[in-house]
DRENPA-3360 file (N, C-alpha, C; in nm, 2 decimals, always signed):
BEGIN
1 = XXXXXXXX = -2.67/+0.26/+2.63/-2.60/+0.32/+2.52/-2.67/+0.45/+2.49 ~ -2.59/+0.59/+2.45/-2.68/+0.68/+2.41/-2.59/+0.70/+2.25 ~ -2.67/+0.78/+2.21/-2.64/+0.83/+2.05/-2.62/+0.96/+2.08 ~ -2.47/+0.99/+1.96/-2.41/+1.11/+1.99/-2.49/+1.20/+1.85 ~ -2.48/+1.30/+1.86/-2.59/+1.41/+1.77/-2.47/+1.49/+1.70 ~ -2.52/+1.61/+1.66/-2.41/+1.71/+1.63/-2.45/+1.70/+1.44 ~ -2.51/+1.61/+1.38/-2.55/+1.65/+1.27/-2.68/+1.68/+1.20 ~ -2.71/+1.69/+1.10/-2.84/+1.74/+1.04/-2.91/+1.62/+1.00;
9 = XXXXXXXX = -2.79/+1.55/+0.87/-2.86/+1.43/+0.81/-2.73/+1.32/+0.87 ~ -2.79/+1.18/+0.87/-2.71/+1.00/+0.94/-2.74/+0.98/+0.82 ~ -2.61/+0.85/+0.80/-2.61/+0.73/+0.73/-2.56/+0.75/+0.58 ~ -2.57/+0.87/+0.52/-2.52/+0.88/+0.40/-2.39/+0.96/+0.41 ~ -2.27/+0.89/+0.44/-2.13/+0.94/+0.44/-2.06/+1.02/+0.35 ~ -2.13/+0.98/+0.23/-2.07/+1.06/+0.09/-2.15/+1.14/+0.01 ~ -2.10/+1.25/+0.03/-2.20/+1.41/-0.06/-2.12/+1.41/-0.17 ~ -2.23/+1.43/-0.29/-2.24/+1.45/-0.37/-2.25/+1.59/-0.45;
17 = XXXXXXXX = -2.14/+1.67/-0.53/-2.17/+1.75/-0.58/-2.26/+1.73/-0.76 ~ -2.32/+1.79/-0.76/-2.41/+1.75/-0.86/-2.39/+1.89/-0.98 ~ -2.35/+1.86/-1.09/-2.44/+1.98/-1.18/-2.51/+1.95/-1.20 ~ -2.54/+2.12/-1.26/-2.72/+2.16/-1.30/-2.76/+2.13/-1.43 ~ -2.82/+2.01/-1.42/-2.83/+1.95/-1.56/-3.01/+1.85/-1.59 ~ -3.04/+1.83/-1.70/-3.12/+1.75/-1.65/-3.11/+1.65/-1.77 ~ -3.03/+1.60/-1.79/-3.07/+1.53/-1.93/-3.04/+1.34/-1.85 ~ -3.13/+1.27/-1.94/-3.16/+1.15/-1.83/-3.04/+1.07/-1.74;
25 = XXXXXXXX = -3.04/+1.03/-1.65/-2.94/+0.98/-1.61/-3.01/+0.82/-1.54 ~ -2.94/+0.75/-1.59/-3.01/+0.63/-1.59/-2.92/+0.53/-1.49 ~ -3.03/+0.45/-1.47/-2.89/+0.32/-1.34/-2.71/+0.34/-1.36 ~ -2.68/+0.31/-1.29/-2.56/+0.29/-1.32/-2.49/+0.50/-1.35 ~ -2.57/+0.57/-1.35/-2.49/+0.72/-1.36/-2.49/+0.75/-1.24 ~ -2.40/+0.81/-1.19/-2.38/+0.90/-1.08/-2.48/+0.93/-0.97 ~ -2.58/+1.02/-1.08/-2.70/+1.10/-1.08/-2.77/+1.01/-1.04 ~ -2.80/+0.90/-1.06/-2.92/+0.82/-1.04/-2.90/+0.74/-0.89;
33 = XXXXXXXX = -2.96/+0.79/-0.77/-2.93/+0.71/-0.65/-2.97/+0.56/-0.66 ~ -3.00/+0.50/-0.77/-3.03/+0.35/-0.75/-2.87/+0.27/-0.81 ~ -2.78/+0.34/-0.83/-2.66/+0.31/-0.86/-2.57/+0.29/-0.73 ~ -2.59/+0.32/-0.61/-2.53/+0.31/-0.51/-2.57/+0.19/-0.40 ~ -2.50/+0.09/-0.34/-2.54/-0.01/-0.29/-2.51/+0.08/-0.11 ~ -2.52/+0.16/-0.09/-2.51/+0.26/-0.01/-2.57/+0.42/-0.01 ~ -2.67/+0.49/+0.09/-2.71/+0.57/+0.10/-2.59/+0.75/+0.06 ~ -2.66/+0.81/-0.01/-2.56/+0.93/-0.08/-2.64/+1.01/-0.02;
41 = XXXXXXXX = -2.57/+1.18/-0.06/-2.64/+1.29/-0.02/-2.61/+1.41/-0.15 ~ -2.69/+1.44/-0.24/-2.68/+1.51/-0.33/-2.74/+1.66/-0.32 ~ -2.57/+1.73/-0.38/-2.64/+1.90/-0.37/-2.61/+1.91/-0.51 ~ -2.70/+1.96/-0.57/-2.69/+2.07/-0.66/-2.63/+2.20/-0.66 ~ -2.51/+2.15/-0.78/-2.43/+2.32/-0.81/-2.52/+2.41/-0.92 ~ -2.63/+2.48/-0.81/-2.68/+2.57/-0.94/-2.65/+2.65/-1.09 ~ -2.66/+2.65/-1.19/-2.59/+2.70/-1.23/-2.44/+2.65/-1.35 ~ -2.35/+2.54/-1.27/-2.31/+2.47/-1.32/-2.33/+2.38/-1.43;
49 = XXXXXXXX = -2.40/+2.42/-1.55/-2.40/+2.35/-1.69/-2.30/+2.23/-1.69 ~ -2.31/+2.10/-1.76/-2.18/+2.04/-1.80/-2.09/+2.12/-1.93 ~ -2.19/+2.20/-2.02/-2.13/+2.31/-2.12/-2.04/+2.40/-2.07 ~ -2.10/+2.45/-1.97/-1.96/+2.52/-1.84/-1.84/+2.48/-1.78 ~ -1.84/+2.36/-1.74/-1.72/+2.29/-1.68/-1.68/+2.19/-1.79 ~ -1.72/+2.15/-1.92/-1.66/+2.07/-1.99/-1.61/+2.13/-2.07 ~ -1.69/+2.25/-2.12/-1.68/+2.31/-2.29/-1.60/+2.45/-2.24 ~ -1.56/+2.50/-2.12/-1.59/+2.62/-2.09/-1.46/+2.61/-1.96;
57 = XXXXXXXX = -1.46/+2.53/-1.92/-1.31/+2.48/-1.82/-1.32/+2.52/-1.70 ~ -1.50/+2.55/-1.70/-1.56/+2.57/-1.54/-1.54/+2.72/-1.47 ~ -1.55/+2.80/-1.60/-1.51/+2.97/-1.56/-1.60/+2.99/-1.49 ~ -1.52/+3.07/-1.35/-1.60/+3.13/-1.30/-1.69/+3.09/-1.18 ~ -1.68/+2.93/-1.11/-1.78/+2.86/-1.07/-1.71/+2.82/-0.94 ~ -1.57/+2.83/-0.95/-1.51/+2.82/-0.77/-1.61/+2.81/-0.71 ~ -1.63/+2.96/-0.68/-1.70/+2.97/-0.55/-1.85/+2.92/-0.48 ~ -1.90/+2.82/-0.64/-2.04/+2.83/-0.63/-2.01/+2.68/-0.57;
65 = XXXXXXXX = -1.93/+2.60/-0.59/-1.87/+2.47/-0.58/-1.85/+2.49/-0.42 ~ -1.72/+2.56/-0.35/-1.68/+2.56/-0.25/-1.79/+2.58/-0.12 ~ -1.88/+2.67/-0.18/-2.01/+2.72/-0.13/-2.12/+2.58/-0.09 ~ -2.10/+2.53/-0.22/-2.20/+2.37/-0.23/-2.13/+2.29/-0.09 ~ -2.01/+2.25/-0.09/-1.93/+2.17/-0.06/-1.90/+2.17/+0.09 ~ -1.95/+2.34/+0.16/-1.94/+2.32/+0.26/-2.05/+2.37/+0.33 ~ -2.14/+2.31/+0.25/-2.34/+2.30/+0.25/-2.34/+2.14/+0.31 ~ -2.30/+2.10/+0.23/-2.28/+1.96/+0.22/-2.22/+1.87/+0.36;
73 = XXXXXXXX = -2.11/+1.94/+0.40/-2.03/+1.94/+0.52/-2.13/+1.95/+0.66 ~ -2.19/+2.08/+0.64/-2.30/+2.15/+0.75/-2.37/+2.04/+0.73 ~ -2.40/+1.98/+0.62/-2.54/+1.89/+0.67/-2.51/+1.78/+0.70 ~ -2.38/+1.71/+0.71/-2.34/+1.63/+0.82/-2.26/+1.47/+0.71 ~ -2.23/+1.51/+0.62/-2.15/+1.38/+0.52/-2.02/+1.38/+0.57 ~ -1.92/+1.26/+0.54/-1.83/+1.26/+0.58/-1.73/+1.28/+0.43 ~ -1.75/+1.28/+0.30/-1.65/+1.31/+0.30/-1.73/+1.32/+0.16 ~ -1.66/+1.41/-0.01/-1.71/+1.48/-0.11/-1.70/+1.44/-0.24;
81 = XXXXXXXX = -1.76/+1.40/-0.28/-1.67/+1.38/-0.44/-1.77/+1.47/-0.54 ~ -1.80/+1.48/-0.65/-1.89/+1.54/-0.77/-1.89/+1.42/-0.87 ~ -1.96/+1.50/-0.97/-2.04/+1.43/-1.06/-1.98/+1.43/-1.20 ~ -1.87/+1.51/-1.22/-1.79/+1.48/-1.32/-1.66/+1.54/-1.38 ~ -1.55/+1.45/-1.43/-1.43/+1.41/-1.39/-1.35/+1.56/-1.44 ~ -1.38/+1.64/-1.48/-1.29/+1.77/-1.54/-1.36/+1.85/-1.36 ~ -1.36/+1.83/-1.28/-1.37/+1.89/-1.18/-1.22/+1.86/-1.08 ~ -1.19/+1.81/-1.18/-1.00/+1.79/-1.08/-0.94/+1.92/-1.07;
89 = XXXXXXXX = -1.00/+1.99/-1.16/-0.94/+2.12/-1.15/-0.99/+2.26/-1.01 ~ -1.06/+2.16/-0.94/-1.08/+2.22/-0.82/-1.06/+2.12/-0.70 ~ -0.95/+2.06/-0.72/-0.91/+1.96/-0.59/-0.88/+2.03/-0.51 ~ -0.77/+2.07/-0.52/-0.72/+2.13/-0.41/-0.75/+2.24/-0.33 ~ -0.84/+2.33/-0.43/-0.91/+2.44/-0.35/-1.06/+2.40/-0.30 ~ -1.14/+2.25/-0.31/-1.25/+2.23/-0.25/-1.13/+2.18/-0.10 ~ -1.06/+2.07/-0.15/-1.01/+2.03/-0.02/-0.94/+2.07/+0.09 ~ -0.91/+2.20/+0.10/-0.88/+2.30/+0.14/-0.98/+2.39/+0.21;
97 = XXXXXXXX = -1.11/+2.40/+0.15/-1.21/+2.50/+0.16/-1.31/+2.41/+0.28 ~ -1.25/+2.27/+0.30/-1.37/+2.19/+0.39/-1.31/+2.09/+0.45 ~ -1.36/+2.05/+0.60/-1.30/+1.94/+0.72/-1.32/+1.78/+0.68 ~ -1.34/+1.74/+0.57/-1.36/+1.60/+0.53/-1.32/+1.58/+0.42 ~ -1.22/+1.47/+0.38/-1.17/+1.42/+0.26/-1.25/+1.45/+0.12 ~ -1.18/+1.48/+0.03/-1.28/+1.52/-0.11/-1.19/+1.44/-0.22 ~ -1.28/+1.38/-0.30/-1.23/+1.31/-0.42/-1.35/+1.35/-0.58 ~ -1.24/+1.45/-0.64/-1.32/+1.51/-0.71/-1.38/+1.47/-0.82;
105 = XXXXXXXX = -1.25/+1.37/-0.91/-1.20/+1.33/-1.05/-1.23/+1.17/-0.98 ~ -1.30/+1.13/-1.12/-1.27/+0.96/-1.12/-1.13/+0.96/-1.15 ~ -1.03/+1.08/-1.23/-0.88/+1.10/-1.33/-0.83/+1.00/-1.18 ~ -0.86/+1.07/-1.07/-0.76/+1.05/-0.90/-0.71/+0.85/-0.96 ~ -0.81/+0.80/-1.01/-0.76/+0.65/-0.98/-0.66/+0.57/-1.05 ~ -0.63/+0.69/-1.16/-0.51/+0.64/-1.24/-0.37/+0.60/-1.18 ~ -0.30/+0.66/-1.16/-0.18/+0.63/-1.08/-0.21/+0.53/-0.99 ~ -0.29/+0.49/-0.91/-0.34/+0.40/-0.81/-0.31/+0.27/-0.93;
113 = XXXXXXXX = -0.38/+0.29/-1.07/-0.41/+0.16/-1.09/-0.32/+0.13/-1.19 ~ -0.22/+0.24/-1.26/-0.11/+0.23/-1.31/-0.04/+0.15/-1.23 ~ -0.01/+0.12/-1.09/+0.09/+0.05/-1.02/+0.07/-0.05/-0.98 ~ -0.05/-0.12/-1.05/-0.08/-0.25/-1.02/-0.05/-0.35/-1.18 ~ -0.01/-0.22/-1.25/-0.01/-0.34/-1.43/+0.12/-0.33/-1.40 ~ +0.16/-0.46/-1.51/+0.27/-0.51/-1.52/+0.37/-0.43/-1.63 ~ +0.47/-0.41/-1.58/+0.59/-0.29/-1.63/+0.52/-0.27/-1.83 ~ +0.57/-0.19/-1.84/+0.52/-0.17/-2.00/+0.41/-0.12/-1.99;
121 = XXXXXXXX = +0.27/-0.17/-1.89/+0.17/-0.13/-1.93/+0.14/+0.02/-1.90 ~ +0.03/+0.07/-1.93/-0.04/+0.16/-1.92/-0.22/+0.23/-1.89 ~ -0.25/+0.29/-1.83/-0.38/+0.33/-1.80/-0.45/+0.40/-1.92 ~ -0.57/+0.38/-2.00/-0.58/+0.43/-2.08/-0.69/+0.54/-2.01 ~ -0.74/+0.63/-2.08/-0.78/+0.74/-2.03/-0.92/+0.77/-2.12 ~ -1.04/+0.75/-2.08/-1.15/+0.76/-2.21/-1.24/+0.85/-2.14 ~ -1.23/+1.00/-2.20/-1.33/+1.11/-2.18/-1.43/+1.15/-2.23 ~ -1.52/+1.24/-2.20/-1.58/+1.25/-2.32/-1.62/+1.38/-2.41;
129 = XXXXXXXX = -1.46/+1.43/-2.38/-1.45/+1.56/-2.46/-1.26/+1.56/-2.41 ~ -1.22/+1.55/-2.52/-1.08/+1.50/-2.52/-1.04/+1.67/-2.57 ~ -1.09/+1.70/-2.64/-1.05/+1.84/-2.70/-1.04/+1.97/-2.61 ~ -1.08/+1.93/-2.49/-1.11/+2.02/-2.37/-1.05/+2.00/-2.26 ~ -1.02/+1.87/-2.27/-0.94/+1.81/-2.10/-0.77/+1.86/-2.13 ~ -0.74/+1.92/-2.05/-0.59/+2.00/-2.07/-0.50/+1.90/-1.98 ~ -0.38/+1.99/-2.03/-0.28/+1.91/-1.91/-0.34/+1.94/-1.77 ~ -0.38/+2.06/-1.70/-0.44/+2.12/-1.60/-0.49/+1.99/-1.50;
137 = XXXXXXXX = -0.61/+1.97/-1.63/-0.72/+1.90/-1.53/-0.58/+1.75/-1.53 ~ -0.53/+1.71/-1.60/-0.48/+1.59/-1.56/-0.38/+1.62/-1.44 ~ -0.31/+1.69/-1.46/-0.17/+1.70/-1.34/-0.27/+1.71/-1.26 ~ -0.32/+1.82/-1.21/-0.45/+1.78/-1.06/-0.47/+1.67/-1.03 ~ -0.52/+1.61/-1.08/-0.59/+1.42/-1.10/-0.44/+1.37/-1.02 ~ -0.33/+1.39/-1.11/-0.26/+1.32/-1.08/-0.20/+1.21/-1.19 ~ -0.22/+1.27/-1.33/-0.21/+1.18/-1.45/-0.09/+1.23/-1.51 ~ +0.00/+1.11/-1.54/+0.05/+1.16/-1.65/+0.02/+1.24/-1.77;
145 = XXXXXXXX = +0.05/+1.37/-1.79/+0.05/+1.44/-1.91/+0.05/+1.36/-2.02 ~ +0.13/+1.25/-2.07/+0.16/+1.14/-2.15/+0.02/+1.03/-2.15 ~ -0.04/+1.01/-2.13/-0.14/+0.90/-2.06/-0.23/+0.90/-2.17 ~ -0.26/+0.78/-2.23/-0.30/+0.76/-2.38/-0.48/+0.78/-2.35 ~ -0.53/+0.89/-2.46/-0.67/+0.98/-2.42/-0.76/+0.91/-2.55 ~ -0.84/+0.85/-2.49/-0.98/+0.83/-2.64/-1.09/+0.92/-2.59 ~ -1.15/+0.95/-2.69/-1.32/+1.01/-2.65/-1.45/+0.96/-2.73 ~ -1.55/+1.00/-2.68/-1.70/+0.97/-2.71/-1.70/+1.09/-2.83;
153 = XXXXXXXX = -1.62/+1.21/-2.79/-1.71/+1.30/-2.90/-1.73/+1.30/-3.08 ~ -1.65/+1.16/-3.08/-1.70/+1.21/-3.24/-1.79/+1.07/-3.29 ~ -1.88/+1.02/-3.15/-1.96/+0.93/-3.16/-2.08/+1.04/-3.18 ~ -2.18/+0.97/-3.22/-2.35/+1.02/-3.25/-2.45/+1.08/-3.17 ~ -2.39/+1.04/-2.97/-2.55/+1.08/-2.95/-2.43/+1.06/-2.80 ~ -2.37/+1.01/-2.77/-2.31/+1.01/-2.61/-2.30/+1.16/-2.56 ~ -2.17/+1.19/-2.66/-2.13/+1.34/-2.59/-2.21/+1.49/-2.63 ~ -2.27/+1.46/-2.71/-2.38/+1.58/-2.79/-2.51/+1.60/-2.65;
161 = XXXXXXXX = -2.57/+1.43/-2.61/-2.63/+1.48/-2.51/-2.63/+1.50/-2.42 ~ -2.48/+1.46/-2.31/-2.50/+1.50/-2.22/-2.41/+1.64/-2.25 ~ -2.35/+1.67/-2.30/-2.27/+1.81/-2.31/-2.38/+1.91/-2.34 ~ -2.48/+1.88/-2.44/-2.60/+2.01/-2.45/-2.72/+1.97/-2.41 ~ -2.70/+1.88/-2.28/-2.80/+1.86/-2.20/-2.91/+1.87/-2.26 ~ -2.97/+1.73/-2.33/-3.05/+1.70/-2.41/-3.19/+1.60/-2.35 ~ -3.34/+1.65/-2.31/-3.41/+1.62/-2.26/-3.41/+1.48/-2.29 ~ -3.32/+1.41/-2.38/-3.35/+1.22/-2.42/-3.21/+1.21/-2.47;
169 = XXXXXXXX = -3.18/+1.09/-2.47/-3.07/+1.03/-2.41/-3.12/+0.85/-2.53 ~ -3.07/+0.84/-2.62/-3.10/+0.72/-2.69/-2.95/+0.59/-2.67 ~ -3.00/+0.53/-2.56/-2.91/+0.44/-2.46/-2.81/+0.41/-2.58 ~ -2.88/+0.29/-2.61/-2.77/+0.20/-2.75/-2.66/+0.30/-2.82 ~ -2.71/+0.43/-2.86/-2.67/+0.48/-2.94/-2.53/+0.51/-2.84 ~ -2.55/+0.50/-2.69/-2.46/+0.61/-2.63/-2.38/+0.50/-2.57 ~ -2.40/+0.39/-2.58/-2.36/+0.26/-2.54/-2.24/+0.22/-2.68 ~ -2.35/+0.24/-2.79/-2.23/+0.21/-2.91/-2.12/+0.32/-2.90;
177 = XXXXXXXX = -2.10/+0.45/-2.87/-2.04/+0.55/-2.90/-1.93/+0.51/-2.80 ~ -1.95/+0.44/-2.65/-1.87/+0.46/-2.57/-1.78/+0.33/-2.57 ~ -1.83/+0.17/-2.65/-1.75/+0.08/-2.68/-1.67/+0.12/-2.82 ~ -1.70/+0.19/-2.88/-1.61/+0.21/-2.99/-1.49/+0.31/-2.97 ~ -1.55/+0.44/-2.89/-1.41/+0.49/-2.89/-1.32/+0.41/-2.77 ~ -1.35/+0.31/-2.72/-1.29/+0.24/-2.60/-1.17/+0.16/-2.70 ~ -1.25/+0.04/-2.75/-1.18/+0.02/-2.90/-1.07/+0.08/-3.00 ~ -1.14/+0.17/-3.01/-1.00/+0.25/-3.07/-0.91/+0.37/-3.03;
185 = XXXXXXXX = -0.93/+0.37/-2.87/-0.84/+0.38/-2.76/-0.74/+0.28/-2.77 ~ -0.76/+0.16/-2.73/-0.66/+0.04/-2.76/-0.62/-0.01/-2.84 ~ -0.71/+0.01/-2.95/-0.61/-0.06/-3.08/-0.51/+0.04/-3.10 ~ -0.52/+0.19/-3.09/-0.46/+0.34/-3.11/-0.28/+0.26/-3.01 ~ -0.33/+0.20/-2.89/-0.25/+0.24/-2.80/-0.20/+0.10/-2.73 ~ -0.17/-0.01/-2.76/-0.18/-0.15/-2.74/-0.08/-0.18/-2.61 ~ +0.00/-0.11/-2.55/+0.02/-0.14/-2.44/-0.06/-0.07/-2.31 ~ -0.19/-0.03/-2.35/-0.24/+0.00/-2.22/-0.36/-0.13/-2.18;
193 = XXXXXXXX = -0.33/-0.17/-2.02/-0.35/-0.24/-1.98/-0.49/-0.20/-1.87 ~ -0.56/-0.16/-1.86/-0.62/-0.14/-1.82/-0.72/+0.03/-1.87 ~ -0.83/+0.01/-1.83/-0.91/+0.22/-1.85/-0.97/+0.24/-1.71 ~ -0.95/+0.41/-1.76/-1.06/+0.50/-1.65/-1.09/+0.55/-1.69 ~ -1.26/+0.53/-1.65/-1.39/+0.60/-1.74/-1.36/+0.76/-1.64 ~ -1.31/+0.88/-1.77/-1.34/+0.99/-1.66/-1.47/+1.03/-1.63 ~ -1.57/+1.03/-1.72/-1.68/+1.09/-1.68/-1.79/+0.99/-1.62 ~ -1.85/+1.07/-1.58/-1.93/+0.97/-1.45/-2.05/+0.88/-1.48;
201 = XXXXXXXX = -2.09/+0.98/-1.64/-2.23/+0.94/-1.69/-2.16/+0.81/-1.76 ~ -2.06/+0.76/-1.79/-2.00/+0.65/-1.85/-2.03/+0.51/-1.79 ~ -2.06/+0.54/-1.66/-2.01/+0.40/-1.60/-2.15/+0.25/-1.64 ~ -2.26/+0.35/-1.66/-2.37/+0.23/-1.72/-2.31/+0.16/-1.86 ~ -2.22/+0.18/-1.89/-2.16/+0.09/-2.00/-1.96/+0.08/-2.02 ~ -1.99/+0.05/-1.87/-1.84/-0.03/-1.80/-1.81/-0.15/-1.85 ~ -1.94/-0.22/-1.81/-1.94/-0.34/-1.85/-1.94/-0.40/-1.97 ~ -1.98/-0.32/-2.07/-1.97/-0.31/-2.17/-1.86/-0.26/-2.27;
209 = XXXXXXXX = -1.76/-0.22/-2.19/-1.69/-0.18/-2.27/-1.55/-0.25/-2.21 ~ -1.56/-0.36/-2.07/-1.45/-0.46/-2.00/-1.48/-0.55/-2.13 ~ -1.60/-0.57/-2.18/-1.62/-0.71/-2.26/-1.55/-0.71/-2.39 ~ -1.55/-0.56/-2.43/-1.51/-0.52/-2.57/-1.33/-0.55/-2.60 ~ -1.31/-0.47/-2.49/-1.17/-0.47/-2.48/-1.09/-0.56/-2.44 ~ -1.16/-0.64/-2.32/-1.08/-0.77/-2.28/-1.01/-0.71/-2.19 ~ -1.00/-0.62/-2.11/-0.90/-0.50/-2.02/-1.02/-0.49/-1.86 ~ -0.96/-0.47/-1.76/-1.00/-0.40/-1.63/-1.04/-0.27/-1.68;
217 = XXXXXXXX = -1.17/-0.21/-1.62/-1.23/-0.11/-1.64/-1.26/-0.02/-1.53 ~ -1.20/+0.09/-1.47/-1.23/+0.15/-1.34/-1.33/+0.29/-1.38 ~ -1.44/+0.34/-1.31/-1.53/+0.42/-1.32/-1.50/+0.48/-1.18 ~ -1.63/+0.58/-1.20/-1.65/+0.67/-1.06/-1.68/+0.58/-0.96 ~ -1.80/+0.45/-1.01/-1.86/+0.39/-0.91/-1.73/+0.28/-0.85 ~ -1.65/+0.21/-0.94/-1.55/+0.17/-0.86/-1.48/+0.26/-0.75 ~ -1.46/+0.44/-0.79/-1.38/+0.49/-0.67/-1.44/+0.53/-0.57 ~ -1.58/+0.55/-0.57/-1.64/+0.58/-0.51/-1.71/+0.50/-0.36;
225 = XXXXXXXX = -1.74/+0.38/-0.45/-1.70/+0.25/-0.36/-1.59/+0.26/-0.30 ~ -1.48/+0.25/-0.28/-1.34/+0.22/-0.24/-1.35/+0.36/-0.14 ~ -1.34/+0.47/-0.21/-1.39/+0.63/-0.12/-1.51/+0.58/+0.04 ~ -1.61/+0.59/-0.04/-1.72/+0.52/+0.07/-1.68/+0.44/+0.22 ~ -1.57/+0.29/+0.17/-1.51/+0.22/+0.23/-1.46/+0.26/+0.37 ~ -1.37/+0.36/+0.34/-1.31/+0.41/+0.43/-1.37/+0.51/+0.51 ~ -1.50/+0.58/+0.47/-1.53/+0.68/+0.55/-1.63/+0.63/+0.62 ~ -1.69/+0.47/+0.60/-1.82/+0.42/+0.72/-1.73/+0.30/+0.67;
233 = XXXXXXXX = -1.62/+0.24/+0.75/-1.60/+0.08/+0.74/-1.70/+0.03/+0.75 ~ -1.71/-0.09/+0.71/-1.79/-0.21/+0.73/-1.75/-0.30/+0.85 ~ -1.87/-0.28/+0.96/-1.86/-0.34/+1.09/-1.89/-0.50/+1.10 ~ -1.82/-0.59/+1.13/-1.87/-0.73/+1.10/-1.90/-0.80/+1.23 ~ -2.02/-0.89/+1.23/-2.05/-0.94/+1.35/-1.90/-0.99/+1.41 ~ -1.88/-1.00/+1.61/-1.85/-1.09/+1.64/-1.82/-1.20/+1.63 ~ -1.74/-1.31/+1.61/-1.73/-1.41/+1.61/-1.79/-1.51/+1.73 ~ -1.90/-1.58/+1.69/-1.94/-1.68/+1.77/-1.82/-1.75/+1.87;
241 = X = -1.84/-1.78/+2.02/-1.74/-1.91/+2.07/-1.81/-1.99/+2.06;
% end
């Protein structure tokens, strides 16, 4: 048997666009490679603040992205997603700009999982800056304009630190902020049957916020998983005779 070459870096199929941020990112975020039951490959978009692309609608940063993305490519990943969900607003021009599938937005998984509830229901939608996410970033995604929206921001310590990227991060506090507006997402909106966490730094309190609600909870790390799937299937032994 020989081994075929042609890339830089094996075994981590999924690049990672990253902003330039440092405020903590703990198990279960994005950011933190001990969150993946699978090897990743992370570039830094210099430059790119979350204040930039959340508060700011990402002026100006195309190119710094497309640039990343087919850095990323060169170095041999099979296929692209980023680090947080108001980046749907560059779907179509990263996936266009590069030779491997790109999944920008955790937003992408809504429609998918709209058509698995039962008629009536709905996908609820929990960001963490509701005042900023436009129709834009959703039609990209692929969301109904209509699609019932809760947020973290007028909780205490979620969206304050990672939006002004704040050197500490007081868990509970960001943990309570993100079960409660989950909660009053759904009491707001009682036919939605299911959520998607758009932002990425959310998903360490997924679980925590399935329990609250009593509802299916989809994150990055669900699509990313499912993303992953397809681009290194899972090889299974042989069957014994």
């Amino acid at each position: 048997m020989k081994a075929a070459g042609g890339k830089a870096i094996y075994g981590a199929a999924v690049g990672i666009l990253m902003l330039d941020a440092r405020f903590p990112r703990i198990p279960g975020d994005m950011g933190n490679a001990l969150t993946w039951p699978f090897p990743v490959h992370y570039k830094i978009v210099r430059g790119a603040s979350p204040d930039l692309i959340v508060r700011r609608q990402a002026e100006g940063a195309l190119g710094t992205f497309v640039d990343a993305a087919r850095e990323l490519v060169a170095d041999g990943v099979d296929g692209i997603t980023t680090n947080c969900g108001f980046l749907s607003m560059f779907q179509e021009e990263l996936a266009a700009a590069v030779s491997v599938p790109v999944a920008t937005s955790s937003l992408m998984q809504v429609a998918a999982v709209e058509q698995l509830l039962p008629p009536g229901r709905r996908v609820g939608v929990l960001t963490i800056s509701a005042s900023t996410l436009t129709a834009e970033h959703l039609v990209k995604a692929g969301v109904p304009v209509d699609a019932p929206i809760g947020t973290t921001e007028y909780g205490r310590e979620f969206t304050r630190a990672i939006l002004d990227d704040e050197p500490a991060l007081d868990v509970a506090l960001a943990r309570q902020d993100n079960v409660e507006a989950a909660r009053a997402l759904v009491a707001a909106h009682p036919q939605i049957g299911a959520l998607v966490l758009e932002c990425t730094n959310m998903t360490p309190y997924a679980a925590d916020i399935a329990a609250a609600v009593k509802l299916p909870v989809f994150s990055i790390e669900s699509f990313i998983r499912w993303f992953q799937s397809g681009l290194a299937p899972r090889r299974f032994p042989a069957p014994e005779c």
